[in-house]
Each structure stands twice: as C-alpha cells, then as structure tokens.
DSSP file (Angstrom, degrees, kcal/mol; ACC not computed):
  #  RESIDUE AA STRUCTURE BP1 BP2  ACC     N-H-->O    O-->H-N    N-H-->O    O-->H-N    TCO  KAPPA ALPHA  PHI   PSI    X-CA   Y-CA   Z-CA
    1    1 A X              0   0    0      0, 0.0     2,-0.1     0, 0.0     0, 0.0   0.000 360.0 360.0 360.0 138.7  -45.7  -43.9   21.0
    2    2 A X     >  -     0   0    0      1,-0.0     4,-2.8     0, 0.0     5,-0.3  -0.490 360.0-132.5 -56.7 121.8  -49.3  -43.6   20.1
    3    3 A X  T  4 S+     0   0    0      1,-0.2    -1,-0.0     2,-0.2     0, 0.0   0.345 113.7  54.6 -80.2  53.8  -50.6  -44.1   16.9
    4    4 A X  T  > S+     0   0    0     -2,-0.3     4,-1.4     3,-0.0     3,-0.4   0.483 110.9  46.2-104.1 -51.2  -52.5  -40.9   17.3
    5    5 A X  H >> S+     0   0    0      2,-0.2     4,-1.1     1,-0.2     3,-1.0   0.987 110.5  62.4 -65.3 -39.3  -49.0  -39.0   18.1
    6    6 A X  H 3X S+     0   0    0     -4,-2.8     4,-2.0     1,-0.3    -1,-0.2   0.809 103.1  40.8 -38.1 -40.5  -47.7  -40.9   15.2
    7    7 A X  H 3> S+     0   0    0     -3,-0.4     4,-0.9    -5,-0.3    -1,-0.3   0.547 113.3  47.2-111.0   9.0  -49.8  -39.5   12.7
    8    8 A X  H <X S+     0   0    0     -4,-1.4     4,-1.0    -3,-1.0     5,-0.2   0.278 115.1  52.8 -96.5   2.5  -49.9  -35.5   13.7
    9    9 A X  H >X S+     0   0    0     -4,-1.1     4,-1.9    -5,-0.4     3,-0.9   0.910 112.1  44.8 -78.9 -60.6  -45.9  -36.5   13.9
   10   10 A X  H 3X S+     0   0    0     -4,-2.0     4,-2.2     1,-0.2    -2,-0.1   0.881 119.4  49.8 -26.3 -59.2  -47.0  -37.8   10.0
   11   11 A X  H 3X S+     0   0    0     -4,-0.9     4,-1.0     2,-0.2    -1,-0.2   0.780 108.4  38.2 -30.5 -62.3  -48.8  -34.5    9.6
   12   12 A X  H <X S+     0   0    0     -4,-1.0     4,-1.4    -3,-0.9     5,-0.4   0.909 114.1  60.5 -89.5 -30.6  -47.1  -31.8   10.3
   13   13 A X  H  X S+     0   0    0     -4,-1.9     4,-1.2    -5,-0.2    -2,-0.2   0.721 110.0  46.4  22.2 -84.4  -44.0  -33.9    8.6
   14   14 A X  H  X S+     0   0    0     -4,-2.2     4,-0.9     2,-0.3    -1,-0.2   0.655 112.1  48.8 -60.6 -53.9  -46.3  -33.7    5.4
   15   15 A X  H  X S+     0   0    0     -4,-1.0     4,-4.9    -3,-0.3     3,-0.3   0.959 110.5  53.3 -63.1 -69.4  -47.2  -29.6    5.9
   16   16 A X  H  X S+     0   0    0     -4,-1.4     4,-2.7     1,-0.2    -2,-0.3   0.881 113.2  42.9 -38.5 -53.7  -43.3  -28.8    6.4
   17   17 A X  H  X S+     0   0    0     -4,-1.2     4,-0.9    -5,-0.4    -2,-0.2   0.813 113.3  49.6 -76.8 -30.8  -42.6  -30.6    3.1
   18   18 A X  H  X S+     0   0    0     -4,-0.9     4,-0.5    -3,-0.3    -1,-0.3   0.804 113.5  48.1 -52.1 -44.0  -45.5  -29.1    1.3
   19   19 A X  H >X S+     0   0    0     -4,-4.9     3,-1.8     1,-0.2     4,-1.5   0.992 113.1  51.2 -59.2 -48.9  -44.5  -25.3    2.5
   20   20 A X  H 3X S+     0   0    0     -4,-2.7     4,-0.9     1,-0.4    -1,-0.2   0.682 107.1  42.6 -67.3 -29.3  -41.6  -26.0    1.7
   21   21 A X  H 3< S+     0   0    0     -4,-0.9    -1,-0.4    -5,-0.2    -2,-0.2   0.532 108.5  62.7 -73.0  -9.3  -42.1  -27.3   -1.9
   22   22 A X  H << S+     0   0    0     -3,-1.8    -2,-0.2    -4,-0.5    -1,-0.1   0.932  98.6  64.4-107.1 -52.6  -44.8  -24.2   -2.4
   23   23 A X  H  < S+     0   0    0     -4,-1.5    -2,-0.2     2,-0.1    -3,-0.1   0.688 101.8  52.0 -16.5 -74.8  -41.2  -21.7   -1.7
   24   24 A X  S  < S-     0   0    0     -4,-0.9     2,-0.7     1,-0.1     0, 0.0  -0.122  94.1-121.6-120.5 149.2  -39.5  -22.9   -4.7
   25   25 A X    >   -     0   0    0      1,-0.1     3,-2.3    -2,-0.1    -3,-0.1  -0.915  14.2-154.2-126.2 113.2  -41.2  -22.8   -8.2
   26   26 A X  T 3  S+     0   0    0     -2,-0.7    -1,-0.1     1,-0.3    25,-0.1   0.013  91.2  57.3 -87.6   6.8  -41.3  -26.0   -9.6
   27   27 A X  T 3  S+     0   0    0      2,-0.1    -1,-0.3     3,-0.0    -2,-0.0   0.263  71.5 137.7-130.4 -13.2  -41.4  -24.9  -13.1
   28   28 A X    <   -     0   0    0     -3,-2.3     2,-0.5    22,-0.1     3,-0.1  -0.215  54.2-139.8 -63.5 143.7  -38.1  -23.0  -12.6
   29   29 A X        +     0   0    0     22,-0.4     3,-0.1     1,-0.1    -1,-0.1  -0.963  54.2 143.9-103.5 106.3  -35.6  -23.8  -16.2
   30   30 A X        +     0   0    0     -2,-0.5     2,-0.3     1,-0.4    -1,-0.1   0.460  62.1   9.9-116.9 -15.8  -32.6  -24.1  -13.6
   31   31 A X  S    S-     0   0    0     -3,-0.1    -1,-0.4    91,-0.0    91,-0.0  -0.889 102.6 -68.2-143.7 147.9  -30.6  -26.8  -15.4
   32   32 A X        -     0   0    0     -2,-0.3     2,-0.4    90,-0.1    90,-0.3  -0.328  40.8-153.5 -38.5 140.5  -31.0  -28.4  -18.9
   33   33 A X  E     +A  121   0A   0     88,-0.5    88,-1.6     2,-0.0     2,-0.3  -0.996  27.0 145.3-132.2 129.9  -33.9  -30.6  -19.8
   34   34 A X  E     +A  120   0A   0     -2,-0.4     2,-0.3    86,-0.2    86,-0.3  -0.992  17.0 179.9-141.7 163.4  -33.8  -33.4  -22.5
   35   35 A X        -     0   0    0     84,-1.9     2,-0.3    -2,-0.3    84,-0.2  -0.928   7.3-161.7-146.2-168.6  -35.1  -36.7  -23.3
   36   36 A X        +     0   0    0     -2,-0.3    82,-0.2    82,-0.2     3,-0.1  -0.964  68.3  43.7-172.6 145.4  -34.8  -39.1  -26.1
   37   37 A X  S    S+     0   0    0     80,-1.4     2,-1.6    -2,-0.3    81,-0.2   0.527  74.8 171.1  93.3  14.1  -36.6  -42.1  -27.4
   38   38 A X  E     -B  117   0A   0     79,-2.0    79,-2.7    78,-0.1     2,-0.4  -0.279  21.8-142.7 -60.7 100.4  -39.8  -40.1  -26.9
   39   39 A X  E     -B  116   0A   0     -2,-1.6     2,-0.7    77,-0.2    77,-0.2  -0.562  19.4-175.1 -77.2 139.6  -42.7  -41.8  -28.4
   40   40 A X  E     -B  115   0A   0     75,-1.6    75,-0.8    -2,-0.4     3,-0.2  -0.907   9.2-158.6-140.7 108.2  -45.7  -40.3  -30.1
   41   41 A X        -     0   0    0     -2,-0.7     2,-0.5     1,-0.2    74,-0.5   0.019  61.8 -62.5 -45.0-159.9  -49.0  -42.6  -31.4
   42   42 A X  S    S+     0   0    0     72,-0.2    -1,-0.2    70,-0.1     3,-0.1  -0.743 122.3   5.7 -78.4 135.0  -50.6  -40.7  -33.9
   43   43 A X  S    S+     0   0    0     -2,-0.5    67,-0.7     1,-0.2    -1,-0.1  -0.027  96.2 139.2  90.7 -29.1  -52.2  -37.2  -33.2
   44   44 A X        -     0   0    0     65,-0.2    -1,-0.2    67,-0.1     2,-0.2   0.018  42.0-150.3 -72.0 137.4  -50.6  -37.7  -29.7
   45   45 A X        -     0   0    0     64,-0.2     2,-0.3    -3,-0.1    64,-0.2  -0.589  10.2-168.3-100.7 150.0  -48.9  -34.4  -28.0
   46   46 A X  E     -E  108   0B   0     62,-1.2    62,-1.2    -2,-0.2     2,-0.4  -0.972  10.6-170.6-147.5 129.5  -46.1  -34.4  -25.8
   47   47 A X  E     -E  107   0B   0     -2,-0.3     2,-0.4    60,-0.2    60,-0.2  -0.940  17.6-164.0-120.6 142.8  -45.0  -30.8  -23.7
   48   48 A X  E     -E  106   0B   0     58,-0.8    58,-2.9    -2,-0.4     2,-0.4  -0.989  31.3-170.6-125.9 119.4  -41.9  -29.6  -21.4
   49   49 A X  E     +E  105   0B   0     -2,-0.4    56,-0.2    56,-0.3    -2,-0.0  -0.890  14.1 158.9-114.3 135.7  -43.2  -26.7  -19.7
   50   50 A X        -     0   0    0     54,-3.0     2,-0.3    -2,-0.4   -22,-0.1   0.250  35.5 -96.2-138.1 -96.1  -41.6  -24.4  -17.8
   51   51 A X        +     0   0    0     52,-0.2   -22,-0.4   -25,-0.1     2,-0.4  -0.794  33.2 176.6-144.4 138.9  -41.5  -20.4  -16.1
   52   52 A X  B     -G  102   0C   0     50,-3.0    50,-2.7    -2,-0.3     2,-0.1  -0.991  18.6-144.2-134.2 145.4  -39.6  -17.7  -17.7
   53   53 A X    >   -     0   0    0     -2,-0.4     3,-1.5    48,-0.2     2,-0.7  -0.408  49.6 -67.6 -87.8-177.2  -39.4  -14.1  -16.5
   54   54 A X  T 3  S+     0   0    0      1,-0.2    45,-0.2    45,-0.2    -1,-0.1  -0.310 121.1  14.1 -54.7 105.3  -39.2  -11.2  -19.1
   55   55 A X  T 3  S+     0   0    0     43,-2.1    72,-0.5    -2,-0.7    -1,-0.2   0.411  90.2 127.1 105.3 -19.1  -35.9  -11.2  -20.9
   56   56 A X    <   -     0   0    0     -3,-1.5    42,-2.7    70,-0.1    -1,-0.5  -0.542  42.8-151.7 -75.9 166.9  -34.7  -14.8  -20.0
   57   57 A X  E     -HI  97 124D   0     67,-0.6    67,-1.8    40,-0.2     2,-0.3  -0.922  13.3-165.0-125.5 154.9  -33.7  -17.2  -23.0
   58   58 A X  E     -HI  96 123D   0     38,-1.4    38,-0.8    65,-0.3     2,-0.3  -0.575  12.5-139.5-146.7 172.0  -33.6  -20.3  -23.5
   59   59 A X  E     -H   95   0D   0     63,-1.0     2,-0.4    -2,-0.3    36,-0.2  -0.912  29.5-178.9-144.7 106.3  -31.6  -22.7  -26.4
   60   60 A X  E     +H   94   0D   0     34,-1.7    34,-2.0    -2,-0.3     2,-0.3  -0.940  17.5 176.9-145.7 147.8  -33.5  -25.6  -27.9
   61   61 A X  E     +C  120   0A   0     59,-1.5    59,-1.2    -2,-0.4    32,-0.2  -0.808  10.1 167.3-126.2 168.4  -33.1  -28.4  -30.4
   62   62 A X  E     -C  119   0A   0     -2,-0.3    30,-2.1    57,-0.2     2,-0.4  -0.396  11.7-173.2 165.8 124.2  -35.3  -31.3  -31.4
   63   63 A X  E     -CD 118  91A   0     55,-1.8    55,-0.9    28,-0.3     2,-0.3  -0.944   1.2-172.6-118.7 148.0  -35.8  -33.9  -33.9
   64   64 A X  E     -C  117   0A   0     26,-1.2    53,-0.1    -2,-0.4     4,-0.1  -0.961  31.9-127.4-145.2 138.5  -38.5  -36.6  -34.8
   65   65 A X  S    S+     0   0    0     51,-1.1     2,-0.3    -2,-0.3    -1,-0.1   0.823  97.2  29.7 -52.2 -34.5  -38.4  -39.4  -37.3
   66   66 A X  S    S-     0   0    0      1,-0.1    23,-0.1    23,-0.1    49,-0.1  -0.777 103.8 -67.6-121.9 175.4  -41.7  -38.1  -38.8
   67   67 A X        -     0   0    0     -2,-0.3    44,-0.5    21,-0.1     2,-0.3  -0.023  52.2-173.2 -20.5 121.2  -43.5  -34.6  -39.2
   68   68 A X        -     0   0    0     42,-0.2    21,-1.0    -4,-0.1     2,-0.6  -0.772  38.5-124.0-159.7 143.3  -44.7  -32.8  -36.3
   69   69 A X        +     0   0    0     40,-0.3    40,-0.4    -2,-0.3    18,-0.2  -0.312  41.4 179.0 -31.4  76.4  -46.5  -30.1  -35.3
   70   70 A X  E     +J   86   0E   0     16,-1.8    16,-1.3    -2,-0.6     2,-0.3  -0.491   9.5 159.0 -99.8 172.0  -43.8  -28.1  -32.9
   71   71 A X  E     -J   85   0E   0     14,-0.2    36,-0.9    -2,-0.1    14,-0.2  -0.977  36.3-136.4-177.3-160.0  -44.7  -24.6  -31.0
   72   72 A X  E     +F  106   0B   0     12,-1.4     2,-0.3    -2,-0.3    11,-0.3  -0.714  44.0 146.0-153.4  68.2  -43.7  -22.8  -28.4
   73   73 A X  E     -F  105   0B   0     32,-1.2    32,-0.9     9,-0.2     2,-0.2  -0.493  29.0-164.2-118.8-179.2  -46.6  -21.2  -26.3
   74   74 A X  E     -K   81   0F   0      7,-1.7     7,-1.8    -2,-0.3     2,-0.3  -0.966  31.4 -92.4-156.1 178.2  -48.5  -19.9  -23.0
   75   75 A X  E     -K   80   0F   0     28,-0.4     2,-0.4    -2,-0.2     5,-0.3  -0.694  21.1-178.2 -91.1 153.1  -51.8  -19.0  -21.7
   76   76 A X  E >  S-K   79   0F   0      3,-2.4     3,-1.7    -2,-0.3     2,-0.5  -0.858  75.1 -71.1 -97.6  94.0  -53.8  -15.7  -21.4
   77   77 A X  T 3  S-     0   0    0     -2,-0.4    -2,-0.0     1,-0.3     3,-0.0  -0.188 120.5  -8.7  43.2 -84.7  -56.7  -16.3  -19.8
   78   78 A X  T 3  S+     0   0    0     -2,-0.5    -1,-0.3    -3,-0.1     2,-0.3   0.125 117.1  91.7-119.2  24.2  -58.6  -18.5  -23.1
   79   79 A X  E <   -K   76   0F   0     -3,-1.7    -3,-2.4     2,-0.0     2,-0.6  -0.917  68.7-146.4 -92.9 143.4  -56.0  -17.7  -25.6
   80   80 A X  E     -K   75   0F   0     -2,-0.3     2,-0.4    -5,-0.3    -5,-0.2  -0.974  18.9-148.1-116.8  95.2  -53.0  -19.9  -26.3
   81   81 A X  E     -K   74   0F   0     -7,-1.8    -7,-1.7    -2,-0.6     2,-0.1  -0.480  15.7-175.1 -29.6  98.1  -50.3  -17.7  -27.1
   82   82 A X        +     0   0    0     -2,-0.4     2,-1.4    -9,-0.2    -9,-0.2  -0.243  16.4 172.5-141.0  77.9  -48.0  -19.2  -29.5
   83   83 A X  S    S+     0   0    0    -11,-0.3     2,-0.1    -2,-0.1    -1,-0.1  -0.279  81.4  41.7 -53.9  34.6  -44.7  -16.9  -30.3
   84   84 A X        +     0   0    0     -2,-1.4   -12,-1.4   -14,-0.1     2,-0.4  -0.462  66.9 162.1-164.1 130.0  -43.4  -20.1  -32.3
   85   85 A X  E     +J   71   0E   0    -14,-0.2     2,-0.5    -2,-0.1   -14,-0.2  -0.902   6.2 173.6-152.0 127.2  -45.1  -22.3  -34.4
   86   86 A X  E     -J   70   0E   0    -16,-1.3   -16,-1.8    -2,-0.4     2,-0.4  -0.916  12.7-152.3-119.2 117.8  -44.1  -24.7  -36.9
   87   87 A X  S    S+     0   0    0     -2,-0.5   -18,-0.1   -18,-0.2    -2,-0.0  -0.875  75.8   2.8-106.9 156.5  -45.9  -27.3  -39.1
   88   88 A X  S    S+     0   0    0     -2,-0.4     2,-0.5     1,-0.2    -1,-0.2   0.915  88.6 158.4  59.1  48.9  -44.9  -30.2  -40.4
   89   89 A X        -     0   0    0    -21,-1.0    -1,-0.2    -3,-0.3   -23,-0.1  -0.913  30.3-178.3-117.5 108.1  -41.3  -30.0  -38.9
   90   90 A X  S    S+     0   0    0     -2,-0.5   -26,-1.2     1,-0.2     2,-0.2   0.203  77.2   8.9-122.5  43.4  -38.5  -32.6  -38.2
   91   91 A X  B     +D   63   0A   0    -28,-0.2     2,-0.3   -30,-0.0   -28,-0.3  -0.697  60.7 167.3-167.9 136.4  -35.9  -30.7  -36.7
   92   92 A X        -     0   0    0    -30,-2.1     2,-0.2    -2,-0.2   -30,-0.1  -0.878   5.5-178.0-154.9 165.8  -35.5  -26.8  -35.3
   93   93 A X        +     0   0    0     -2,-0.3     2,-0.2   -32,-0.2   -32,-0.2  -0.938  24.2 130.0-153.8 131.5  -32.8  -25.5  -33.3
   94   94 A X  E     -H   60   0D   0    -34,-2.0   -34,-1.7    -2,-0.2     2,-0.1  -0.957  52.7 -97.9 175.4 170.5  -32.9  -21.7  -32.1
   95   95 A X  E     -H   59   0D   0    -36,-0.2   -36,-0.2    -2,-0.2     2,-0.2  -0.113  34.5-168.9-111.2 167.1  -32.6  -19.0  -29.2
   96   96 A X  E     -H   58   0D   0    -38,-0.8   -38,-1.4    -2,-0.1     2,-0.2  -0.570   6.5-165.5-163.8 118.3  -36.0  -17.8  -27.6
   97   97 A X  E     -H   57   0D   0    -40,-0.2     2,-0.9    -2,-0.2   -40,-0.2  -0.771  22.0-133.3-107.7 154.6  -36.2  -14.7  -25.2
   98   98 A X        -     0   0    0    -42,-2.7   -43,-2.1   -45,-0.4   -42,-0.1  -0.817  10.3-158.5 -86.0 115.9  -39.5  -14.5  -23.3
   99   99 A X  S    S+     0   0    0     -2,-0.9   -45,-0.2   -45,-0.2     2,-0.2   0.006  74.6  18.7 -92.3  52.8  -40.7  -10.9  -23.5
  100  100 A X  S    S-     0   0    0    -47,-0.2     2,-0.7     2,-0.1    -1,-0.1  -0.540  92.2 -88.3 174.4 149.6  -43.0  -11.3  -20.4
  101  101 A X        +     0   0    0     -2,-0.2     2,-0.3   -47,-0.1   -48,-0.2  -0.170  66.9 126.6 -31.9  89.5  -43.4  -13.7  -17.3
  102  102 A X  B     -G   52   0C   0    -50,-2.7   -50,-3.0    -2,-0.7     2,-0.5  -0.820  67.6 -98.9-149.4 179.9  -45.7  -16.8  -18.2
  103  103 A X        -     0   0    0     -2,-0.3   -28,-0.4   -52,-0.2     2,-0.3  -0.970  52.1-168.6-111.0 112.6  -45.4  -20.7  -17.9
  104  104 A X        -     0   0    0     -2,-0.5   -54,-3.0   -30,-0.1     2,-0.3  -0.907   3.2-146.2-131.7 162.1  -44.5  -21.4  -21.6
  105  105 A X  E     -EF  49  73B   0    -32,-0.9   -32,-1.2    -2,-0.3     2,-0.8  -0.981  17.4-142.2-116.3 110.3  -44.4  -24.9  -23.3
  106  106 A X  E     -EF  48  72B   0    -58,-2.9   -58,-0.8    -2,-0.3     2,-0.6  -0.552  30.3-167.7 -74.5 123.8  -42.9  -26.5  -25.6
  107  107 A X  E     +E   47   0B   0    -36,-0.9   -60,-0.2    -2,-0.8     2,-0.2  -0.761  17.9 178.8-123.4  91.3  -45.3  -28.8  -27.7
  108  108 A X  E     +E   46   0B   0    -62,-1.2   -62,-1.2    -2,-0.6     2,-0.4  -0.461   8.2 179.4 -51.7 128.5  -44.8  -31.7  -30.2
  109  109 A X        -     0   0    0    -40,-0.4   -40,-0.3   -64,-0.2     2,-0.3  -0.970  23.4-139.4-123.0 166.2  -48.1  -33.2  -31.5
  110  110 A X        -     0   0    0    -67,-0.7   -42,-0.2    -2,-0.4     4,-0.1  -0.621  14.9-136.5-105.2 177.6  -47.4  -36.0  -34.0
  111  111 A X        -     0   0    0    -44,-0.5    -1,-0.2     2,-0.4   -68,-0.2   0.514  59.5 -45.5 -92.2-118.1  -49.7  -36.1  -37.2
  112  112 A X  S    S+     0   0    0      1,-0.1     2,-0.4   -70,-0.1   -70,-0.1   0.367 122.1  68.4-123.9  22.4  -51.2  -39.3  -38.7
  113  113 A X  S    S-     0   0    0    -46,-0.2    -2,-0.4   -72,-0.1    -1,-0.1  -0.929  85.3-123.5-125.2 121.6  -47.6  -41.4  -38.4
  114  114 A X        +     0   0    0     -2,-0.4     2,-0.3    -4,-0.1   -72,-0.2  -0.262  41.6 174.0 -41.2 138.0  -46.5  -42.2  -35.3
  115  115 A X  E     -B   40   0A   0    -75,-0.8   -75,-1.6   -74,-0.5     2,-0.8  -0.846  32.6 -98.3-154.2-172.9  -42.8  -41.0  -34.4
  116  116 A X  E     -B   39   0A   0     -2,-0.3   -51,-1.1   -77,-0.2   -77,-0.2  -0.767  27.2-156.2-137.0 112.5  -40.0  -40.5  -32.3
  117  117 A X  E     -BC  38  64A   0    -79,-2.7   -79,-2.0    -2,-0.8   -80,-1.4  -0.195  10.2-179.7-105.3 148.6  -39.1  -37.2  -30.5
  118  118 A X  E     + C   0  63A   0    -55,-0.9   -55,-1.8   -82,-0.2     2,-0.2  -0.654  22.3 162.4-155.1  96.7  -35.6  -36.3  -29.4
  119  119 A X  E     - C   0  62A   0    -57,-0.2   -84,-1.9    -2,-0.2     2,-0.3  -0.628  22.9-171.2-115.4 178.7  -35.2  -32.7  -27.5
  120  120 A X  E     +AC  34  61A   0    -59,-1.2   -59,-1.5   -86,-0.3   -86,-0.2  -0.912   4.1 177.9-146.0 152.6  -33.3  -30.5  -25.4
  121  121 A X  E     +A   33   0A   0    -88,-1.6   -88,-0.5    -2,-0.3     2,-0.3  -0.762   6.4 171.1-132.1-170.4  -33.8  -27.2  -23.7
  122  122 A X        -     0   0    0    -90,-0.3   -63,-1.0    -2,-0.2   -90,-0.1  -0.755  36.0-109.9 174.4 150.2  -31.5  -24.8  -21.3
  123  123 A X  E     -I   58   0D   0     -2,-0.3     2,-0.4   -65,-0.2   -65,-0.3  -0.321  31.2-149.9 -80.3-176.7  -31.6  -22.0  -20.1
  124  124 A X  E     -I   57   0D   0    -67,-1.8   -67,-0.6   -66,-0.0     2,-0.1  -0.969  25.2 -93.1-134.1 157.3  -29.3  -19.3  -21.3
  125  125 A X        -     0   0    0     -2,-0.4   -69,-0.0     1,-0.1     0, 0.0  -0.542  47.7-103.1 -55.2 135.2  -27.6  -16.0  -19.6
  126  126 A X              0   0    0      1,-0.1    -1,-0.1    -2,-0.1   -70,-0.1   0.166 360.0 360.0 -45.1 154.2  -29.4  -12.9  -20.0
  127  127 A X              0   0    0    -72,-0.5    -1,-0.1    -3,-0.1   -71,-0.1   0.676 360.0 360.0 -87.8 360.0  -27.9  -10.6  -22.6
C-alpha cells in the first residue's frame, strides 16, 4: 500500500468519524454526571454544561468545604442568563425545568479560600 493511499484511507476514516460525531449532540444530559474531589484555587471557576430543551429537568446536589459562588446559567447573545444564583453557598440541592432550549451551565467559582467541590446532576422525566 502507498503511503499516499494510506492517508486518504486516514482521511476519509477521520471525516466519517467527524460526521458522525456532528449527528449526536455532545452536550446531550443523557446519563448522570458527577465528580468529587474537585479542586478550586482561589477565584477559580469550574462548569458542567450541558443542552436542555423546553420543559426538561434536571436534579442536582453539591457541596464545597468553603463558600462559593454557585449559578445556573446560559447565553443570549451578550447576556448571561442566570435563572439560579447563589452567593456564598456550601451546599444546594433542587429540581430545575428549563423553560426554553439553550446550553446551560452549572458554575462554581470559589472566593478568596480555596476549596473542594462535590456535585451531581441527572436528568429527570418530563412531568
């Protein structure tokens, strides 16, 4: 084999696996997402973002050894949306329906002591 046939064999490979990743929306809440042991310097932000349509919900927990800054947002064009917001929070737990399609995040920032984040999300059945 040639390497010239080798690499459009490389190519189109590469394309298929790219189309195919473009299908499926990578952002999709299909399955629970959590982590633990999460660190945060000071000031430093940490997000799990994902897609919701209108009317799904989601179920989320999260606790930090120190204070932090939690919210809940998306974009609009140059506004940052934020249909939850908390300061100075080290724990919430609560339901959340999207009322419209968007890419929303959920977003720790720490304050000026470093700490140590431990969340969950999942999605929930529509009502």
């Amino acid at each position: 084999m040639s390497a010239l046939s080798g690499r459009v064999g490389y190519f189109l490979a590469l394309a298929a696996f790219v189309a195919c990743g473009c299908a499926a929306d990578p952002y999709r809440l299909d399955a629970p997402r959590s982590a633990a042991g999460v660190e945060l310097v000071p000031y430093a932000l940490h997000e799990e973002c994902f897609t919701l349509a209108a009317g799904e919900r989601i179920d989320f927990y999260f606790v930090s050894v120190a204070p932090v800054a939690f919210n809940i947002h998306y974009h609009d064009g140059n506004a940052v949306i934020m249909p939850i917001a908390r300061a100075n929070a080290t724990e919430e737990s609560a339901e959340f329906t999207a009322d419209r399609r968007e890419a929303y995040c959920l977003m720790w920032e720490a304050g000026a002591e470093p700490t140590v984040l431990e969340y969950r999300v999942r999605p929930l059945p529509r009502r």
